[in-house]
C-alpha positions as CSV (number, residue, x, y, z in Angstrom):
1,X,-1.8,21.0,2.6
2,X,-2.0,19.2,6.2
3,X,-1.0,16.3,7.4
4,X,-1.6,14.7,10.9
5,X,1.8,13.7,12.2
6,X,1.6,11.0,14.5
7,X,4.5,12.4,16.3
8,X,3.0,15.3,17.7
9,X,-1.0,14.2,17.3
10,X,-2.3,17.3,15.5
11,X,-2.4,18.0,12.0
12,X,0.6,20.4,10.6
13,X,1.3,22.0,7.0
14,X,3.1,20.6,5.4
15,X,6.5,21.8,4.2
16,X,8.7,19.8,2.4
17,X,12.4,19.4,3.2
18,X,13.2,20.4,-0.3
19,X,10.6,22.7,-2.0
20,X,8.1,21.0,-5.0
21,X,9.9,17.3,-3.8
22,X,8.9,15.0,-1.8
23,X,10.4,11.7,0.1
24,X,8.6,9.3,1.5
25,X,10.0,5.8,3.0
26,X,6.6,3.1,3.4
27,X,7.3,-0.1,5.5
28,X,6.4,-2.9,2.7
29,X,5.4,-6.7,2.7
30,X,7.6,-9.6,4.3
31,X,7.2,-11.7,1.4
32,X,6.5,-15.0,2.5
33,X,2.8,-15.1,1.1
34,X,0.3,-13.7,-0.8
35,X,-1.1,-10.1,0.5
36,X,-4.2,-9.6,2.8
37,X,-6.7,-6.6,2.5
38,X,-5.0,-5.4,6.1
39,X,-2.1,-5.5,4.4
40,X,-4.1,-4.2,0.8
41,X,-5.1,-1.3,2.7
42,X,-1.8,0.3,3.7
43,X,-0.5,-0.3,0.0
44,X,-3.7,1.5,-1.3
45,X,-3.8,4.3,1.4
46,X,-0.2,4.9,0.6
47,X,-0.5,4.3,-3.2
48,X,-2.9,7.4,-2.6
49,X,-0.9,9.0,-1.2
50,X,1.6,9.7,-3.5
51,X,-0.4,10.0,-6.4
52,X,-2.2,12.8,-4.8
53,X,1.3,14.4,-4.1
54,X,2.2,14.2,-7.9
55,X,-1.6,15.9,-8.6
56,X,-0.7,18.7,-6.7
57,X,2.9,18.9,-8.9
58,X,5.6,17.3,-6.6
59,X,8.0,15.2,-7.5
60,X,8.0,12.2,-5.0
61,X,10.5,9.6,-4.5
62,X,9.0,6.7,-3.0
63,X,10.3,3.7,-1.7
64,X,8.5,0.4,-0.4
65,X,11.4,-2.4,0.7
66,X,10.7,-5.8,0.8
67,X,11.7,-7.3,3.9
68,X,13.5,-10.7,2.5
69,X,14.9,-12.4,5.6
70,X,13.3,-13.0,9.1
71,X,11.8,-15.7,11.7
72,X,8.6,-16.4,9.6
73,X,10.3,-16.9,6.4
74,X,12.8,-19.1,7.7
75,X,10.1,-21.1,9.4
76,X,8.4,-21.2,5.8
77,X,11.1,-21.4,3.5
78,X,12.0,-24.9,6.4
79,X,8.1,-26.1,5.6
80,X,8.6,-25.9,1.6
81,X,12.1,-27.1,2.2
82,X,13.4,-24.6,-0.3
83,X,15.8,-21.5,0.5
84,X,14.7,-17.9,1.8
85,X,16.3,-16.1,-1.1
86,X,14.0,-18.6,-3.4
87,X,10.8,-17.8,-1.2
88,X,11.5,-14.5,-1.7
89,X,12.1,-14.1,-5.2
90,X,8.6,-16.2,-5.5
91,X,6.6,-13.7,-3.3
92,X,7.8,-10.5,-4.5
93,X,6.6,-11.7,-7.6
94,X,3.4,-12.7,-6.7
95,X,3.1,-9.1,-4.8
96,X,3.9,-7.4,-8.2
97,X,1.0,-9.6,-9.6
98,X,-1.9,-8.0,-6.8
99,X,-0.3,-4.6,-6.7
100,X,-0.3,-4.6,-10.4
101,X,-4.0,-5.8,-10.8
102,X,-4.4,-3.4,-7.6
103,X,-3.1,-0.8,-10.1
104,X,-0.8,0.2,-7.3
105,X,2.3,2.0,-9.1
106,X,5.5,0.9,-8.7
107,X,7.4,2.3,-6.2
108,X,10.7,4.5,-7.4
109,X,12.5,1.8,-5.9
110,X,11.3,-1.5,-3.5
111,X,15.3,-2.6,-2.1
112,X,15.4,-6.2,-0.7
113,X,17.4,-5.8,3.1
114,X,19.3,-8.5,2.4
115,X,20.5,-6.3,-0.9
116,X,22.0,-4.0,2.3
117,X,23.9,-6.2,4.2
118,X,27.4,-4.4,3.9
119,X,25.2,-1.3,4.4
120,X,23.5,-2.6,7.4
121,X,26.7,-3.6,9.3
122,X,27.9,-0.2,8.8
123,X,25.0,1.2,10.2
124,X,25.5,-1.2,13.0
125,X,29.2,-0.4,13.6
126,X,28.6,2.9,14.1
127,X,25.7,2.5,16.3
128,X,28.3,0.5,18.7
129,X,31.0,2.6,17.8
130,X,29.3,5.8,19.6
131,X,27.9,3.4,22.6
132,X,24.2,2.8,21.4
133,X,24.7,-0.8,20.9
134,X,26.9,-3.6,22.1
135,X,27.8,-7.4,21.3
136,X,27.0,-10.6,23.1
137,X,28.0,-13.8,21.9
138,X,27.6,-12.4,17.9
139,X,24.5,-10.8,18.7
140,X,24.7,-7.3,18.4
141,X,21.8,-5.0,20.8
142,X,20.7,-1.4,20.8
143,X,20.7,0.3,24.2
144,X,17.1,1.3,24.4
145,X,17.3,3.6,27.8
146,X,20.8,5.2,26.2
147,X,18.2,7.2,23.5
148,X,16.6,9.6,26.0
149,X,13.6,10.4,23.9
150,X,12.8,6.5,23.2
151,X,8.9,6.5,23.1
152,X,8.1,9.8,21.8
153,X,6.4,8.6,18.6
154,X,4.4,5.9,20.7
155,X,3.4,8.7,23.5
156,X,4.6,6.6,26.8
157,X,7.7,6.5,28.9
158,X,10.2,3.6,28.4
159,X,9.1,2.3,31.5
160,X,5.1,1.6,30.5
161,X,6.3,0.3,27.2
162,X,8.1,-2.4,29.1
163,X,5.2,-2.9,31.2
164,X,3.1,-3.7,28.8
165,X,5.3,-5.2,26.3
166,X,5.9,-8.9,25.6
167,X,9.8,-9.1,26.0
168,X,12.0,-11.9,25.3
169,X,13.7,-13.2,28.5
170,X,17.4,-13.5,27.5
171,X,19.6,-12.6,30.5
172,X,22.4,-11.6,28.2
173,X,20.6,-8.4,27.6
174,X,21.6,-5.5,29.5
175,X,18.5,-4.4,29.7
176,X,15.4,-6.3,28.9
177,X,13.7,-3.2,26.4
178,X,17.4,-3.4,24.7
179,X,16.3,-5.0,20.8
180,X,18.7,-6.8,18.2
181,X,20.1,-5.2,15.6
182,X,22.6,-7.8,14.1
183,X,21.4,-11.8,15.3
184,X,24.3,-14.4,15.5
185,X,23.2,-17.5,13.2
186,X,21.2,-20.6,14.5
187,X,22.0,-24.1,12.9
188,X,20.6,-24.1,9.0
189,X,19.4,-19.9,8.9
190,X,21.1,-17.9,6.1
191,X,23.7,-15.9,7.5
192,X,26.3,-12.8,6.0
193,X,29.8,-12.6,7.6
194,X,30.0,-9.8,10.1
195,X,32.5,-7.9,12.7
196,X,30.5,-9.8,15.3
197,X,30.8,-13.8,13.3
198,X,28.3,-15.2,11.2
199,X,24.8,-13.5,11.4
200,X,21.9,-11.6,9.8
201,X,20.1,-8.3,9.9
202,X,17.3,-7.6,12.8
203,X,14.3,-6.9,11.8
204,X,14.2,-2.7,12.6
205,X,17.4,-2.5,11.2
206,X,17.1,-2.7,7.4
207,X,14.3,-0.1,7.3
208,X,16.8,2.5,8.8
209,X,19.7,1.7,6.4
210,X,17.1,1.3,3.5
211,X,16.2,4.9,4.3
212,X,19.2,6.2,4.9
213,X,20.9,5.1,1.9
214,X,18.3,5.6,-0.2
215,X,16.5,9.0,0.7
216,X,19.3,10.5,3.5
217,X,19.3,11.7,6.8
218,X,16.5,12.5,7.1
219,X,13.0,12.2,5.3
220,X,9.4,13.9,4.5
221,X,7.2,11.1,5.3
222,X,7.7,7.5,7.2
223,X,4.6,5.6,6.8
224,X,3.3,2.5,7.6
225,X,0.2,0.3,9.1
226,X,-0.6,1.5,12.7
227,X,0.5,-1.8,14.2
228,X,4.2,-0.6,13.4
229,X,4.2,2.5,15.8
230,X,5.5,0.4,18.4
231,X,7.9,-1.6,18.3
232,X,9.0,-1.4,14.8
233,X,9.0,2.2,13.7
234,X,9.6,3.3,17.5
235,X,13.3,1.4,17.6
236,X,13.7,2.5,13.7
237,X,13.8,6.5,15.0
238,X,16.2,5.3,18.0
239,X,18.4,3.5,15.8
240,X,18.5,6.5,13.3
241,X,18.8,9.4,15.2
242,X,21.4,7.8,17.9
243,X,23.1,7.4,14.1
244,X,22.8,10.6,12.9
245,X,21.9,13.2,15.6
246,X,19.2,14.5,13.3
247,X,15.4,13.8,13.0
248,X,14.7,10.8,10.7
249,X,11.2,11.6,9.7
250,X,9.8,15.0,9.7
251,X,5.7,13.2,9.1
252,X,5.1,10.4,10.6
253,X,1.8,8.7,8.5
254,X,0.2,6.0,10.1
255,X,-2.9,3.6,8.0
256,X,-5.8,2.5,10.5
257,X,-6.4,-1.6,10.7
258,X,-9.2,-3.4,8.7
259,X,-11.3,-5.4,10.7
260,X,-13.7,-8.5,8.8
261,X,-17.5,-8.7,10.2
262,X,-16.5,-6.3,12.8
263,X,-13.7,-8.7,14.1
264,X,-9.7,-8.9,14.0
265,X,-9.1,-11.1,11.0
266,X,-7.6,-14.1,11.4
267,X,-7.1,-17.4,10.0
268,X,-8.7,-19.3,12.8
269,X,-11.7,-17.4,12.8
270,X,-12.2,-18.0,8.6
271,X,-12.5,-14.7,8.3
272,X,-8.9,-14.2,6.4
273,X,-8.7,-12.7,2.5
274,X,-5.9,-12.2,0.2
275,X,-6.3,-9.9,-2.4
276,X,-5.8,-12.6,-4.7
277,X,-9.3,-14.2,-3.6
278,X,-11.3,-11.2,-4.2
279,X,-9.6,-9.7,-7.4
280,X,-11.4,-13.2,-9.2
281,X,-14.5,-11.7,-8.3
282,X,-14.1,-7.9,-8.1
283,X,-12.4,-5.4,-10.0
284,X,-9.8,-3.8,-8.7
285,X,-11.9,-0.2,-8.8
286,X,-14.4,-1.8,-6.2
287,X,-11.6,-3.4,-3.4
288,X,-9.5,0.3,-4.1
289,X,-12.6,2.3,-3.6
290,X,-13.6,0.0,-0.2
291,X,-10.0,0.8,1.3
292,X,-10.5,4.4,0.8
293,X,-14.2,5.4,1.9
294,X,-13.2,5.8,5.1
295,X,-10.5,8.1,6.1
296,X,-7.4,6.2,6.4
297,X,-6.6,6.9,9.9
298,X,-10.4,5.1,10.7
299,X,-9.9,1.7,11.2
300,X,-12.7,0.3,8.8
301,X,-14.7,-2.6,8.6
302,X,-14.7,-5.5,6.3
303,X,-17.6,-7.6,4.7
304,X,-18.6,-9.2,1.7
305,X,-21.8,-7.2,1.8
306,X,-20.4,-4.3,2.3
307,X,-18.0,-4.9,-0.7
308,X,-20.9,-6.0,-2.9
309,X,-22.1,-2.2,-1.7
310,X,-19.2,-1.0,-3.1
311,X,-19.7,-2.6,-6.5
312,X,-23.0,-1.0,-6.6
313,X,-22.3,2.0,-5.9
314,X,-19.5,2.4,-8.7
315,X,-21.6,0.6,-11.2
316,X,-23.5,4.1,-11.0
317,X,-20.5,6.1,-12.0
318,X,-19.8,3.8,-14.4
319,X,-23.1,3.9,-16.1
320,X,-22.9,7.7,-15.7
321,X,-19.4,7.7,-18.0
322,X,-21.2,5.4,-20.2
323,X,-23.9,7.5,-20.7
324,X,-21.7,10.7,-21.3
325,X,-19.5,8.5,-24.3
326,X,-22.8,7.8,-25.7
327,X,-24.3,11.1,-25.9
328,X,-20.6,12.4,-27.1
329,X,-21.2,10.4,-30.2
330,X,-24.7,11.5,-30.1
331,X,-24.5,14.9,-30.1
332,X,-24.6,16.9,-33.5
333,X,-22.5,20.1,-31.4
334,X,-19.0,20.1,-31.7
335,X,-17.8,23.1,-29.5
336,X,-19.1,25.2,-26.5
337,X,-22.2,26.9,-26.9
338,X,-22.5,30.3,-25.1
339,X,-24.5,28.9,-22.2
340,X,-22.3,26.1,-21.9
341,X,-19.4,28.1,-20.2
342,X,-20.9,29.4,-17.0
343,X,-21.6,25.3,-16.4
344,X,-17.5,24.9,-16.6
345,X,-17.3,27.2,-13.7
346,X,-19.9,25.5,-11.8
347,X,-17.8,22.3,-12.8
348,X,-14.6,23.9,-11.3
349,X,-16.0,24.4,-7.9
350,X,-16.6,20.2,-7.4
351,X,-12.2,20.2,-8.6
352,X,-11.9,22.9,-5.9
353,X,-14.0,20.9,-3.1
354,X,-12.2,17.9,-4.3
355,X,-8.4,19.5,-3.3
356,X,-9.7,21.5,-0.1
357,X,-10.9,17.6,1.0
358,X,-7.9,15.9,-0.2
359,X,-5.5,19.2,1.2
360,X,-6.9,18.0,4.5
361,X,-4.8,15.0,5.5
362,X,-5.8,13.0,2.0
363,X,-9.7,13.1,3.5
364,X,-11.0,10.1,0.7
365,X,-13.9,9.5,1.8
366,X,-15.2,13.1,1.5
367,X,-13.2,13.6,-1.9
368,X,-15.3,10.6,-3.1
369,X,-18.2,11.8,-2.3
370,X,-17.9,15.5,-3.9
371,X,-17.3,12.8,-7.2
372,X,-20.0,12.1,-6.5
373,X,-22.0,15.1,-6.3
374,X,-20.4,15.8,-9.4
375,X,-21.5,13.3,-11.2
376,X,-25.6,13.8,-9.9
377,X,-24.8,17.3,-11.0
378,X,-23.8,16.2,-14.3
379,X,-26.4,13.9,-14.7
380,X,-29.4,16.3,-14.4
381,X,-27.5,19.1,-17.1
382,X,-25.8,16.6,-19.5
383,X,-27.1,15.5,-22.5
384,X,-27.0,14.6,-26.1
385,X,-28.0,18.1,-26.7
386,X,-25.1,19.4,-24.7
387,X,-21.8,20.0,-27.0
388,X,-19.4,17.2,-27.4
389,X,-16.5,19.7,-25.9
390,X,-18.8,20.2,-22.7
391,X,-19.5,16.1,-22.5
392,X,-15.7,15.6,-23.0
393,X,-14.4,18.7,-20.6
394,X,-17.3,16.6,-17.9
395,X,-15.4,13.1,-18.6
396,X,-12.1,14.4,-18.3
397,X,-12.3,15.9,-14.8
398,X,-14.2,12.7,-13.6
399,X,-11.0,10.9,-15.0
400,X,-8.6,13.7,-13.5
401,X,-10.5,13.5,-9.8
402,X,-10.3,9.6,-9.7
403,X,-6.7,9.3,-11.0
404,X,-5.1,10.0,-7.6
405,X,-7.5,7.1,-6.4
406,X,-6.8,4.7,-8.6
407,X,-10.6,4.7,-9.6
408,X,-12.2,5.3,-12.7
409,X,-9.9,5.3,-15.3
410,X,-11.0,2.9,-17.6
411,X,-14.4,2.1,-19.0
412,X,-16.8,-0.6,-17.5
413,X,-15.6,-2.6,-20.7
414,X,-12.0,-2.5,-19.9
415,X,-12.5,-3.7,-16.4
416,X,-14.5,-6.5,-17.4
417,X,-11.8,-7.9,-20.0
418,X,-9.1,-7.4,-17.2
419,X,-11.3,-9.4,-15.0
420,X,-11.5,-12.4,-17.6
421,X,-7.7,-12.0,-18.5
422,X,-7.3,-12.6,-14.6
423,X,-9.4,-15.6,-14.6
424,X,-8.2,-17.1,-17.9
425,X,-4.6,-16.8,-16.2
426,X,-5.4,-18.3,-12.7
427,X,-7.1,-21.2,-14.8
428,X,-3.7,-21.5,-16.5
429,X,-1.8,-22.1,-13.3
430,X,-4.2,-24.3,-12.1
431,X,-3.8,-26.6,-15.5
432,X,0.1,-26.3,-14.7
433,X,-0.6,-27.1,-11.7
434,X,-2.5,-30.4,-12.6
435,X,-5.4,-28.9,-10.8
436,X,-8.3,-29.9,-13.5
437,X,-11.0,-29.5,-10.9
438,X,-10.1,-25.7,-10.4
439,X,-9.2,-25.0,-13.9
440,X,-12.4,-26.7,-15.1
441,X,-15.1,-25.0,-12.0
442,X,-13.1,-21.6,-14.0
443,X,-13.8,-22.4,-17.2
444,X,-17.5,-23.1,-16.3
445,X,-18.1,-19.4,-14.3
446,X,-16.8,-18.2,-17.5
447,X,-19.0,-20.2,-19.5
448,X,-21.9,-18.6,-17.1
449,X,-21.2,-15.4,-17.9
450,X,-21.2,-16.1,-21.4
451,X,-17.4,-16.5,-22.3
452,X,-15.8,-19.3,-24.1
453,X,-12.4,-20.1,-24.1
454,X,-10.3,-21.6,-26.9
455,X,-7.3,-23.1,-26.6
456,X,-4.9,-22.7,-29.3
457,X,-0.9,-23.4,-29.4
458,X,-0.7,-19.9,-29.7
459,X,-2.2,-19.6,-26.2
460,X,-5.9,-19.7,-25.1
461,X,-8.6,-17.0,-26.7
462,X,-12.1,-16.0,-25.2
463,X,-14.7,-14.7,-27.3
464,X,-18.4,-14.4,-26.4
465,X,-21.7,-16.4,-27.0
């Protein structure tokens, strides 16, 4: 298996630190609102990942933090006049909702930084301890130009990064590339007490102790969205190995940006989606297959169009399975017939195409496609005269290929009800929510599509007309 390791810019095999394990540390959501399909992308990519990793028989301890305190939920948690720790109990939630419908598996364990604090000013303590950082007025800063090889992961010198680098102007600084790793509080922020007075975490810091404390020294696989490079993951590796003398991530994994109608997506622009928005129209097979039909170090483009492509394109391998069910229950064969078994080895090669694409650097968008090929290949030799072993050997490897995908794992049927079950729900916070108009425009698209709802003390019931 190869990966390409930012660090060095190639692809290299990969050989974990312990053999048939794997650890892999992903940078997750500051949860202070609902997810967008940038931010879906990375999650998805990385969900891939290490579902691909457990195909192939590793065991793989993955961990996605939450970060839980910073500028932008202050600011937010100010606007709603409610607490941080509040906000963030309310948004991790809500992320759990859109992973879940995502079918994004849990991670082995997603810490909260602010779960770390005693951690965290270790970490910091011993980063000024050996000379790497120093106090000022209860902030606490990391000597950037102490860590000789700061800006190896990025590729430039220290002295282009500042160039062309928005940097705070605080004359307090030693240097103005040093970064905070502990912040004195301001007047009404949450704040732990500290060596250094009454504070909080900076941002790069939690990631490192997260890591450290929760996978060791050092790690397999860092990953992340490419925007992170620099600054974030850049001062994490400073921070860590000034720390520990010892590389803190042996891969470095990187997820390519998602642009919407060929521009940066932004609010201002009305271009911006949650996942939220588009899991009410589409299941969560067509947004998963989207984020990963182009390789996931391609930035790709975003569009309604293109998503509606998507849908299309699925609803053919979903009629395909459909077909195969029916002529299972069709066929009057129970097991292989003797012309049936050279077939299975023709089969086999679309599995081995499948893990030579995937084996390169988690190639999706070519290990879709040899799905496929499989499934046109099916499609022409399958019938209700084929035996029902041969139909069901065909739909389990179309299952097995799309599990490390997320795709394809439950019937066109299934999908469908989960859609509905999403909509009856949103409809139900809209009613709690004293929204009628919303919870009465969802009743009617249900209506439309031929669903009526009930509602019952025991809770509300479809059926439909």
């Amino acid at each position: 298996m190869k990966i390409y390791n930012t660090m060095s810019r190639k692809k290299e095999k990969f050989i974990p630190l312990v053999p048939g394990k794997v650890s892999m540390y992903v940078c997750g959501p500051t949860v202070y609102n609902f997810f967008h399909i940038g931010n879906a992308r990375t999650f998805v990519v990385f969900d891939t990942i290490r579902r691909y990793f457990e195909y192939r028989g590793y065991q793989v301890k993955y961990i996605q933090n939450f970060t839980d305190i910073d500028d932008k939920m202050i600011r937010k948690a100010n606007d709603e006049s409610t607490t941080v720790e509040k906000l963030g109990d309310r948004f991790i939630e809500e992320y759990y909702k859109d992973a879940d419908s995502l079918d994004i598996e849990r991670a082995t364990t997603n810490p909260r930084a602010t779960a770390y604090i005693n951690e965290i000013i270790s970490f910091v303590e011993d980063l000024v301890i050996r000379g790497y950082a120093y106090e000022v007025d209860g902030d606490v800063y990391f000597r950037t130009k102490k860590f000789s090889e700061y800006g190896k992961l990025s590729g430039q010198n220290i002295e282009d990064l500042q160039a062309g680098s928005r940097i705070d102007v605080d004359k307090r600084k030693e240097d103005p590339m040093d970064f905070a790793v502990w912040k004195s509080q301001k007047p009404g922020e949450p704040a732990w007490k500290s060596p250094w007075g009454m504070g909080r975490p900076g941002w790069h810091i939690e990631c490192s102790c997260m890591a450290y404390n929760l996978l060791g020294e050092t790690i397999d696989i860092h990953g992340g969205g490419s925007d992170l490079i620099f600054p974030h993951h850049e001062n994490e590796i400073a921070q860590s190995e000034s720390r520990t003398g010892k590389p803190f991530a042996n891969y470095w994994m990187h997820s390519a940006f998602v642009n919407v109608n060929n521009q940066k997506m932004s609010k201002s622009l009305n271009n911006f989606f949650t996942v939220r928005e588009l899991l009410e129209k589409y299941e969560p097979d067509v947004i998963r297959m989207f984020m990963l039909s182009g390789h996931y170090r391609t930035q790709i483009n975003f569009s309604i169009e293109l998503l509606d492509s998507t849908k299309s394109a699925l609803d053919r391998l979903h009629n395909s399975i459909t077909n195969l069910e029916s002529f299972q229950e069709q066929s009057k064969i129970s097991n292989f017939i003797e012309d049936e078994k050279g077939y299975i080895d023709k089969l086999n090669t679309y599995k081995d195409k499948y893990i030579e694409k995937m084996d390169d650097d988690f190639n999706t968008a070519d290990a879709i496609s040899v799905i496929f090929d499989l499934i046109k290949d099916i499609n022409i030799n399958i019938s209700n005269q084929s035996s029902k072993e041969l139909i069901k050997y065909c739909l389990d490897l179309i299952k097995e290929l799309g599990k490390p995908l997320g795709i394809l794992q439950k019937s066109k049927h299934e999908n469908i009800e989960d859609n509905i079950e999403r909509l009856i729900e949103k409809r139900q916070q809209a009613r709690r929510d004293k929204n009628w108009k919303l919870a009465d425009a969802i009743r009617d698209q249900l209506q439309t599509e031929g669903i009526a709802l009930e509602d019952t003390p025991q809770g509300v019931r479809w059926k439909r007309i």
